[in-house]
N, CA, C and O atoms as a GROMACS GRO file, in nm:
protein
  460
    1UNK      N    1  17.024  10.229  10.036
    1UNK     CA    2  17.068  10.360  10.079
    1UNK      C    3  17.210  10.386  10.029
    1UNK      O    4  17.280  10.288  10.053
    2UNK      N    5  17.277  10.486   9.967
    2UNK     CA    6  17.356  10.547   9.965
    2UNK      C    7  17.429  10.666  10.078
    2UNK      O    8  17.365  10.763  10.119
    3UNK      N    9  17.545  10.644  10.111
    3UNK     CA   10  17.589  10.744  10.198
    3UNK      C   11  17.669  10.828  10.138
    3UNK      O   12  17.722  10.761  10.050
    4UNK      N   13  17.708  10.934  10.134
    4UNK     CA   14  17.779  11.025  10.122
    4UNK      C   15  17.843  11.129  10.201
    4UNK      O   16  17.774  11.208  10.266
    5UNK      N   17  17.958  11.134  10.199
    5UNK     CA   18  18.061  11.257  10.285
    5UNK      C   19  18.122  11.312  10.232
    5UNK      O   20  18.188  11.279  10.133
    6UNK      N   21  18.115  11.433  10.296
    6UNK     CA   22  18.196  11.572  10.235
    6UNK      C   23  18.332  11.543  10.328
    6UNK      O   24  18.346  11.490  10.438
    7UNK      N   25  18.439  11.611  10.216
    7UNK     CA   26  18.539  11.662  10.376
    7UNK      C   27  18.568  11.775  10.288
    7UNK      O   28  18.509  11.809  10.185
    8UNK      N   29  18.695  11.842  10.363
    8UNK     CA   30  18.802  11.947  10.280
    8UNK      C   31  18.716  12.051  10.268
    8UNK      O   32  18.719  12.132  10.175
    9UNK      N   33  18.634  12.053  10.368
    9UNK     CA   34  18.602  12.241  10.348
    9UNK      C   35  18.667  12.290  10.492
    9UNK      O   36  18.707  12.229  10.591
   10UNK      N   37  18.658  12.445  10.452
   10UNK     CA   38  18.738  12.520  10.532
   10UNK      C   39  18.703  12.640  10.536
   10UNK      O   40  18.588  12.675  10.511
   11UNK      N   41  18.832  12.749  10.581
   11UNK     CA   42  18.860  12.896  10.544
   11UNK      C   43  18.994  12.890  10.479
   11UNK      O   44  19.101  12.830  10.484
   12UNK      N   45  18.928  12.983  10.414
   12UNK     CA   46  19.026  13.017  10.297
   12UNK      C   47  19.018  13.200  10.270
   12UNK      O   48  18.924  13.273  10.303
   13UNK      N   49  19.140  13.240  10.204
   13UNK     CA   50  19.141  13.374  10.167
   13UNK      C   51  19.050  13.362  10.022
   13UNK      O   52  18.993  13.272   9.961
   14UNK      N   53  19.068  13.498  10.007
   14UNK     CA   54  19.000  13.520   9.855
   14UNK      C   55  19.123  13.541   9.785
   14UNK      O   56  19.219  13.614   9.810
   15UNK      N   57  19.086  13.417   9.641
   15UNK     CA   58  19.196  13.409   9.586
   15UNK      C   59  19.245  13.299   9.574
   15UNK      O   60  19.308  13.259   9.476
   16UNK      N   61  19.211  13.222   9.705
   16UNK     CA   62  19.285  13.103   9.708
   16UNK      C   63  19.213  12.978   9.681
   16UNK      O   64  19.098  12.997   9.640
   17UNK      N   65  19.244  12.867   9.690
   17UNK     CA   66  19.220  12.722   9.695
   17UNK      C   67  19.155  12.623   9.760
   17UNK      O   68  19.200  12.591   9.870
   18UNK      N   69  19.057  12.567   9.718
   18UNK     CA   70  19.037  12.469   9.811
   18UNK      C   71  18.969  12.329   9.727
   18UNK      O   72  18.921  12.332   9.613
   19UNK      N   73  18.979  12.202   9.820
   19UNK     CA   74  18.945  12.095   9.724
   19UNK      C   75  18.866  12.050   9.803
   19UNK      O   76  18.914  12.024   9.913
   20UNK      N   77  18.747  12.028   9.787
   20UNK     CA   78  18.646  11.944   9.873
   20UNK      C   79  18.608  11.798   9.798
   20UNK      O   80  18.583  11.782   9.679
   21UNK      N   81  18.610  11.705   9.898
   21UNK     CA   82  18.604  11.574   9.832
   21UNK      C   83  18.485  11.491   9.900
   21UNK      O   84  18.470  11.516  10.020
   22UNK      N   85  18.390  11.386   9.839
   22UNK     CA   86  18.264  11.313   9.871
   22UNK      C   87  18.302  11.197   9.849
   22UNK      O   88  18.387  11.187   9.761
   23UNK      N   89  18.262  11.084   9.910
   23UNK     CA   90  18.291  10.940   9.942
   23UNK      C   91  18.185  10.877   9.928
   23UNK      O   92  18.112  10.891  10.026
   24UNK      N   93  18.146  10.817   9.854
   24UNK     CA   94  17.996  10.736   9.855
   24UNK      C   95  18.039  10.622   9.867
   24UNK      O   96  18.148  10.577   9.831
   25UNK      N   97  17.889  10.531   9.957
   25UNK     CA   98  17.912  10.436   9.996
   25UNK      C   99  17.929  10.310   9.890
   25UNK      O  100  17.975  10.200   9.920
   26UNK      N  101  17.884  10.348   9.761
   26UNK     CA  102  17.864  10.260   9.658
   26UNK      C  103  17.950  10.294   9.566
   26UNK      O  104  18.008  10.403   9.561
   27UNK      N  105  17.967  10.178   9.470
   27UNK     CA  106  18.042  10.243   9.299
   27UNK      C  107  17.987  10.359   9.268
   27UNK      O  108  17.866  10.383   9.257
   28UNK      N  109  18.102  10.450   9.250
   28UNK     CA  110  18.008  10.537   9.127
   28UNK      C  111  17.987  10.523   9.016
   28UNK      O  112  17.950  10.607   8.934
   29UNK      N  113  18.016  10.381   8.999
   29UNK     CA  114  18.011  10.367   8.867
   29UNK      C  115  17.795  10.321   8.845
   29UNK      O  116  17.738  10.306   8.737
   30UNK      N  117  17.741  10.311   8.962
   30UNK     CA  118  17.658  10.275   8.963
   30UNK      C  119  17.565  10.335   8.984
   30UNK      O  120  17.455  10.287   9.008
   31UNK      N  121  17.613  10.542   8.973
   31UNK     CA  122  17.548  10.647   8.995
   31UNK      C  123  17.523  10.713   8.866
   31UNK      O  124  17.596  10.729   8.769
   32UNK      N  125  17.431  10.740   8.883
   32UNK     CA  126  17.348  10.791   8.716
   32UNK      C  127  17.430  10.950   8.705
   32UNK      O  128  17.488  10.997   8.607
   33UNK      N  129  17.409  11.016   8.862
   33UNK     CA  130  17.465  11.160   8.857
   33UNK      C  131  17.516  11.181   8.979
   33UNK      O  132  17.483  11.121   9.081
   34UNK      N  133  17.623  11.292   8.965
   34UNK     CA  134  17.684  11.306   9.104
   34UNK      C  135  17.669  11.492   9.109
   34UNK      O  136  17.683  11.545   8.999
   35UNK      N  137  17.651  11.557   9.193
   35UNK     CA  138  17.604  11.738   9.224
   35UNK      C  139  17.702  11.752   9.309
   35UNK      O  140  17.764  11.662   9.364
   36UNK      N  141  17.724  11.909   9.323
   36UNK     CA  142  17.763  11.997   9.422
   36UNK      C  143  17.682  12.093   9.444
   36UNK      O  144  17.692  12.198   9.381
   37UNK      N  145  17.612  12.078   9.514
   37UNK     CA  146  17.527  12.237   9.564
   37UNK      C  147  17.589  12.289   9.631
   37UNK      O  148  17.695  12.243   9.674
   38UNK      N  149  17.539  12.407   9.661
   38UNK     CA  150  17.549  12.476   9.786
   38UNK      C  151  17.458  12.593   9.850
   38UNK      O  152  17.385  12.647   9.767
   39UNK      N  153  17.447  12.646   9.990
   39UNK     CA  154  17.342  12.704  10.021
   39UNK      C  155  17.446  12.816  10.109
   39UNK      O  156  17.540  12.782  10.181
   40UNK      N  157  17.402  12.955  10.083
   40UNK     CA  158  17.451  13.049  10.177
   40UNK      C  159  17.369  13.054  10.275
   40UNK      O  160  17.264  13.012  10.227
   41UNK      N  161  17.352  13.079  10.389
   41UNK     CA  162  17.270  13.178  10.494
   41UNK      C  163  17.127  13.237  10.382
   41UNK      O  164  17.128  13.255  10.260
   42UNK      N  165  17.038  13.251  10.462
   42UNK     CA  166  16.896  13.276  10.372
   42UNK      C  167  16.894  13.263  10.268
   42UNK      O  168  16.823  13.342  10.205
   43UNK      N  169  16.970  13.159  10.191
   43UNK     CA  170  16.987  13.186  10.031
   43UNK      C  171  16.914  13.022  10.006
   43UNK      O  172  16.911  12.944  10.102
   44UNK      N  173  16.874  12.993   9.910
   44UNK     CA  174  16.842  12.871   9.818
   44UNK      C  175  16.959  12.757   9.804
   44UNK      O  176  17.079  12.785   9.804
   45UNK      N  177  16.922  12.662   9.795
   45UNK     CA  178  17.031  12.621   9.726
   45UNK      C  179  17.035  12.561   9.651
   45UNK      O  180  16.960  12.464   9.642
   46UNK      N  181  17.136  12.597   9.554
   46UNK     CA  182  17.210  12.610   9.378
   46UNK      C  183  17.274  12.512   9.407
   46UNK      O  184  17.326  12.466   9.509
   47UNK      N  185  17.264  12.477   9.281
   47UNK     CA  186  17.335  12.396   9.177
   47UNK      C  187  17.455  12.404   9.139
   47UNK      O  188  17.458  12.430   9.019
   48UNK      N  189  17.576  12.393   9.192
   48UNK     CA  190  17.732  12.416   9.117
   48UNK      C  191  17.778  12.372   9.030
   48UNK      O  192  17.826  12.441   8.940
   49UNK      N  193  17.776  12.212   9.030
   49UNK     CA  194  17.835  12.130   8.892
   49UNK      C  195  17.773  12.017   8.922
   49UNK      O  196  17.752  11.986   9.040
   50UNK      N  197  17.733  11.938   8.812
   50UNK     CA  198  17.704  11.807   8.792
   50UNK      C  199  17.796  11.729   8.688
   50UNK      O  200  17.873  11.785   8.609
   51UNK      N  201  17.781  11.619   8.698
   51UNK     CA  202  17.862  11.482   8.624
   51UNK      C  203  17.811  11.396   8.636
   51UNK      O  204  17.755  11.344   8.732
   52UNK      N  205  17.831  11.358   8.497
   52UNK     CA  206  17.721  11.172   8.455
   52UNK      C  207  17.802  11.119   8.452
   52UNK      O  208  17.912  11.171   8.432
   53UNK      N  209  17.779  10.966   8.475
   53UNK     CA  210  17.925  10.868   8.458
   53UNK      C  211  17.984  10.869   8.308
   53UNK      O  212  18.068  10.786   8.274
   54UNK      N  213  17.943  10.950   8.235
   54UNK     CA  214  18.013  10.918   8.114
   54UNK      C  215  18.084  11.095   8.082
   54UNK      O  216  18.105  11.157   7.977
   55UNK      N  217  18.106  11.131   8.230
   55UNK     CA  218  18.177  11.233   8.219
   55UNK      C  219  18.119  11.415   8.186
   55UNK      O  220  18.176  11.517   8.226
   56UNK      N  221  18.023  11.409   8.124
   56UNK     CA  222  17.982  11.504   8.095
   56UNK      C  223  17.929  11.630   8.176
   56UNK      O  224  17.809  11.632   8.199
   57UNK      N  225  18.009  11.735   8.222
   57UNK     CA  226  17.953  11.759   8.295
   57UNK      C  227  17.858  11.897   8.300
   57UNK      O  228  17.798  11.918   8.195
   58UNK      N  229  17.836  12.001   8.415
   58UNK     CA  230  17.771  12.123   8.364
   58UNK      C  231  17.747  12.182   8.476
   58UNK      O  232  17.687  12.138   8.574
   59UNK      N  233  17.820  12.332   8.451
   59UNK     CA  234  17.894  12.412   8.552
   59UNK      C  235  17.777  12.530   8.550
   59UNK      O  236  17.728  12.577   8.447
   60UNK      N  237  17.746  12.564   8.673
   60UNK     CA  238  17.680  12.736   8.713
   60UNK      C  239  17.729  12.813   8.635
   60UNK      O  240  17.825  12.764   8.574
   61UNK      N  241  17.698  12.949   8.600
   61UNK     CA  242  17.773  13.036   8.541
   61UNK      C  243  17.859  13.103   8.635
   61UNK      O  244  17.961  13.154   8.589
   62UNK      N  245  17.840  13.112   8.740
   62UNK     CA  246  17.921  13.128   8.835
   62UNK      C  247  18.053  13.098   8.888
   62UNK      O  248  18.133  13.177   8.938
   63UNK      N  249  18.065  12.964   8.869
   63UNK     CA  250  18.184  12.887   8.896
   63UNK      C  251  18.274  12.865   8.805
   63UNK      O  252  18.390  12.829   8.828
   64UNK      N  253  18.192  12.898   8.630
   64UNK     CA  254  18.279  12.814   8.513
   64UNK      C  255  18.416  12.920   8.566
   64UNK      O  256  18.416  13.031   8.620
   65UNK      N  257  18.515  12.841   8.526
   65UNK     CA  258  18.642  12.835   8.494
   65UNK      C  259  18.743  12.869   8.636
   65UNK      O  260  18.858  12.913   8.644
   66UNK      N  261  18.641  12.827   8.746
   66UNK     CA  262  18.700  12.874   8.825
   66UNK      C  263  18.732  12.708   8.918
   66UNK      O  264  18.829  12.658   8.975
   67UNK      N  265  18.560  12.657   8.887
   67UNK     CA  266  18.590  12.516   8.958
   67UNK      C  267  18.548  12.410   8.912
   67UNK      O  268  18.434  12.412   8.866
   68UNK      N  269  18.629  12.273   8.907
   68UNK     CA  270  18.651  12.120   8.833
   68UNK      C  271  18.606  12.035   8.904
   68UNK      O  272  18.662  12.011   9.011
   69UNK      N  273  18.488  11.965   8.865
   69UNK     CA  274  18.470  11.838   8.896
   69UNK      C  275  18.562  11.710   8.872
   69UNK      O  276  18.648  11.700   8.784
   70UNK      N  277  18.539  11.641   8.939
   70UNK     CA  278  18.604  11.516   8.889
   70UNK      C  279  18.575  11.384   8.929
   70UNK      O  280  18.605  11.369   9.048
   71UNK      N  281  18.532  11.287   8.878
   71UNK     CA  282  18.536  11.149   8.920
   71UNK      C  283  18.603  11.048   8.932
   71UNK      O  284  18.642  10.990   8.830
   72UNK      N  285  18.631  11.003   9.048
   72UNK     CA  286  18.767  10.911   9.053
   72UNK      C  287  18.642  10.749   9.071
   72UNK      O  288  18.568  10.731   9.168
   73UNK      N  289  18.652  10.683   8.984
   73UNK     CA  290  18.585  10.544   9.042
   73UNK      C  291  18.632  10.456   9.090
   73UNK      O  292  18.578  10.359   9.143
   74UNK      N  293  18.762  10.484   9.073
   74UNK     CA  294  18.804  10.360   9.114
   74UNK      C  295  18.791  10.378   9.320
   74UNK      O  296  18.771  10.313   9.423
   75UNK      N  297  18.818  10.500   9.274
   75UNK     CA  298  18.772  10.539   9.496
   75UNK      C  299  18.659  10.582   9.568
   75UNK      O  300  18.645  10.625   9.683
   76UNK      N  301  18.544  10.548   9.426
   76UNK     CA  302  18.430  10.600   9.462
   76UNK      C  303  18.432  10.750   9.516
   76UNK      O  304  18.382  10.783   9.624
   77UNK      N  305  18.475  10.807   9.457
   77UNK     CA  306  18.495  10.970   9.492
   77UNK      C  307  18.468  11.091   9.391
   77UNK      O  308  18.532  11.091   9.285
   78UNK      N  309  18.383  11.189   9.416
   78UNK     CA  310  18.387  11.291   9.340
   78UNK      C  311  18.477  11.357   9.398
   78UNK      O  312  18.526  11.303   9.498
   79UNK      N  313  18.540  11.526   9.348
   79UNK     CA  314  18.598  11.593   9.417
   79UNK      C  315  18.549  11.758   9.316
   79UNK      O  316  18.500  11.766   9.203
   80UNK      N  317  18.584  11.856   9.403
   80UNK     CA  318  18.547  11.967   9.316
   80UNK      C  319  18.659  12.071   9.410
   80UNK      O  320  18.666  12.100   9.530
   81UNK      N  321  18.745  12.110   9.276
   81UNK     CA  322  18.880  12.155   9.326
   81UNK      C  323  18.826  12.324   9.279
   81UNK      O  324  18.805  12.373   9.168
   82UNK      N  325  18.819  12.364   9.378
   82UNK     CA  326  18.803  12.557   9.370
   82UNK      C  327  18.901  12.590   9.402
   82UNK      O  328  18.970  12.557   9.498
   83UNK      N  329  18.924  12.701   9.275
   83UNK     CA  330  19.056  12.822   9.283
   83UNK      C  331  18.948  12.949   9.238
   83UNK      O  332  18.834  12.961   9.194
   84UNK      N  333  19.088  13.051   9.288
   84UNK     CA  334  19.020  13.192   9.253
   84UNK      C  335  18.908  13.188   9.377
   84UNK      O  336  18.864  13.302   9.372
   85UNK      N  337  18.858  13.140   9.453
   85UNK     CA  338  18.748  13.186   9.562
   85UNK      C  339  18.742  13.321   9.595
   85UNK      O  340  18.837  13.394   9.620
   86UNK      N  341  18.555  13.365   9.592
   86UNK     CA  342  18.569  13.478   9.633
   86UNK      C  343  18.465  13.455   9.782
   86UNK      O  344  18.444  13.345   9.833
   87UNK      N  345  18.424  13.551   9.821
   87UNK     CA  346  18.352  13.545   9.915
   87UNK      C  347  18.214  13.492   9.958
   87UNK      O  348  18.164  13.434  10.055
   88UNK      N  349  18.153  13.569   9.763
   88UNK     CA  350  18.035  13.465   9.726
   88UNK      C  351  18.033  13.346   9.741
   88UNK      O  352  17.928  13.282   9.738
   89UNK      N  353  18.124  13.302   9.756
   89UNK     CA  354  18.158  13.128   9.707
   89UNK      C  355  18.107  13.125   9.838
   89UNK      O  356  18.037  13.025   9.821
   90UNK      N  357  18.085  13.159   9.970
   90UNK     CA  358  18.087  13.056  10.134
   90UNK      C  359  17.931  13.067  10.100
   90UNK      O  360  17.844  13.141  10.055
   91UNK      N  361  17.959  12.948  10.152
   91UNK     CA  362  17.805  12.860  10.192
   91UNK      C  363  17.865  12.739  10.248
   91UNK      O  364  17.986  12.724  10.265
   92UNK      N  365  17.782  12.661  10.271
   92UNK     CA  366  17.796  12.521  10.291
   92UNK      C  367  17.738  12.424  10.171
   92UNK      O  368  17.626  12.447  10.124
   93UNK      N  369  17.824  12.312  10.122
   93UNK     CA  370  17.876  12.269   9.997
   93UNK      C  371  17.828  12.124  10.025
   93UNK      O  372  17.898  12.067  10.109
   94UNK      N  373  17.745  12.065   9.983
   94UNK     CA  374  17.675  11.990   9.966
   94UNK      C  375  17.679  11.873   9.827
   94UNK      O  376  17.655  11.903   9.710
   95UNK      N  377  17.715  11.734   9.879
   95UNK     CA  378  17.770  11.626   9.747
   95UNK      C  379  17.560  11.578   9.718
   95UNK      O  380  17.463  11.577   9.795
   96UNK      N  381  17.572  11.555   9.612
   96UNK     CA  382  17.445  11.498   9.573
   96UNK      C  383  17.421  11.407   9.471
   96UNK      O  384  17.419  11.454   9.358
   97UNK      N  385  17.398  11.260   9.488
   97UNK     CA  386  17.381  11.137   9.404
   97UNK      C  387  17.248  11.071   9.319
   97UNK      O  388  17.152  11.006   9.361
   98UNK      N  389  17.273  11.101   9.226
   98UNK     CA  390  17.092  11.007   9.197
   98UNK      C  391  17.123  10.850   9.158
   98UNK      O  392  17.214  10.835   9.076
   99UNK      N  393  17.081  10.774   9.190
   99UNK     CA  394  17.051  10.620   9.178
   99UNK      C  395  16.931  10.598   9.182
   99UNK      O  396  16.855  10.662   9.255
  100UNK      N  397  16.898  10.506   9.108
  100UNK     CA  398  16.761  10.438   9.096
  100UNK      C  399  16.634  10.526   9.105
  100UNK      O  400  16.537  10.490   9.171
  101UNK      N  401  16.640  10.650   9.030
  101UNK     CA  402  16.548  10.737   9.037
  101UNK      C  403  16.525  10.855   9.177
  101UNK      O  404  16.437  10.942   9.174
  102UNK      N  405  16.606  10.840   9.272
  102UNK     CA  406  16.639  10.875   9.432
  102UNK      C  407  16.742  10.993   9.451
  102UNK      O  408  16.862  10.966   9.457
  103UNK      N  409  16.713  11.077   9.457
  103UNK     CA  410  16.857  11.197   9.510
  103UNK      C  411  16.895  11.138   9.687
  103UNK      O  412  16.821  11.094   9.775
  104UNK      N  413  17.002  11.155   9.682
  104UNK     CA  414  17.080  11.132   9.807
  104UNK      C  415  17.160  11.205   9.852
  104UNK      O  416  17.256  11.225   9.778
  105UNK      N  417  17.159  11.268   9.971
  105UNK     CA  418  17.246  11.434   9.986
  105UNK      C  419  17.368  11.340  10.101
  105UNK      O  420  17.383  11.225  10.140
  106UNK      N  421  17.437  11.481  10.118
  106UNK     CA  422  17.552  11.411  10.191
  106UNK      C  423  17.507  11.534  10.339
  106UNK      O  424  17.409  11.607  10.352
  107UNK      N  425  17.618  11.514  10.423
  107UNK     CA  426  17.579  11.653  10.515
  107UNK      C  427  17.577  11.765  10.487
  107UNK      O  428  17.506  11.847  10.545
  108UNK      N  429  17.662  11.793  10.382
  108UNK     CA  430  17.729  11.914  10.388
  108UNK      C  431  17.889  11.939  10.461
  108UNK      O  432  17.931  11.879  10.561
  109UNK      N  433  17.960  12.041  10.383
  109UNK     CA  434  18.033  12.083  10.458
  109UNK      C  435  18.093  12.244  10.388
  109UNK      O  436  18.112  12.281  10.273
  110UNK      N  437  18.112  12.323  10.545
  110UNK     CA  438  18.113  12.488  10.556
  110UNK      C  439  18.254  12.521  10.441
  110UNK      O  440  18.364  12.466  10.440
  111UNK      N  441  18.209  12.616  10.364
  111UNK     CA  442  18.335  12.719  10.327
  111UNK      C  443  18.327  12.820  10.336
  111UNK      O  444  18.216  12.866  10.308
  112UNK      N  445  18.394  12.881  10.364
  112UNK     CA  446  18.423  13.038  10.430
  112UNK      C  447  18.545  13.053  10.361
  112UNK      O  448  18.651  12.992  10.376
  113UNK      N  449  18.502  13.179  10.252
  113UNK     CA  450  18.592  13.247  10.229
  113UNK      C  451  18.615  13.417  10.294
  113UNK      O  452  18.520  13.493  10.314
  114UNK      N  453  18.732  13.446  10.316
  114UNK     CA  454  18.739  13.548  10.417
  114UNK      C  455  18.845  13.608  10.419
  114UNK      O  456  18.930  13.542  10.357
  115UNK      N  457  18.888  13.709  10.462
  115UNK     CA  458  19.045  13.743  10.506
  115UNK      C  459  18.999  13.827  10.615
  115UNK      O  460  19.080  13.884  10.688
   0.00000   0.00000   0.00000
């Protein structure tokens, strides 16, 4: 089993910043892929960004240039740093791992963008 946690979601204005970060219980060096979904209220949930351990990654059209993945291994940590947020952006934000052929979700955690 793999675990995963979200933190660093919030409210935020539109416009502004936020960095949400995932903790897996394992290396990531030992994760084939690492996701960010997310799901609004009656909505599906999408795909934001992915990353392979060899870095490569691949952004929604939605998000490009607005939000960065990143893999830290040495802390076993993804992170996905959003700027520019608009309102579209709230949902709840979801880390996602594949190993050994297996997706592994995390809880989730809420963003609300708002003023």
């Amino acid at each position: 089993q793999v675990q995963l946690v979200e933190s660093g979601g919030g409210l935020v204005q539109p416009g502004g910043s936020l960095r949400l970060s995932c903790a897996a219980s394992v290396s990531i060096r030992s994760i084939y892929a690492m996701y960010w979904y997310r799901q609004a209220p009656g909505k599906q949930r999408d795909l934001v960004v992915s990353i392979t351990t060899d870095m490569s990654t691949n952004y929604a059209d939605s998000v490009k240039g607005r939000f960065t993945i990143a893999r830290d291994n040495a802390k076993n940590t993804v992170a996905l740093q959003m700027n520019s947020l608009k309102p579209d952006d709230t949902a709840v934000y979801y880390c996602a791992a594949d190993l050994s052929g297996r997706r592994y979700w995390g809880q989730g955690t809420q963003v609300t963008v708002s003023s």
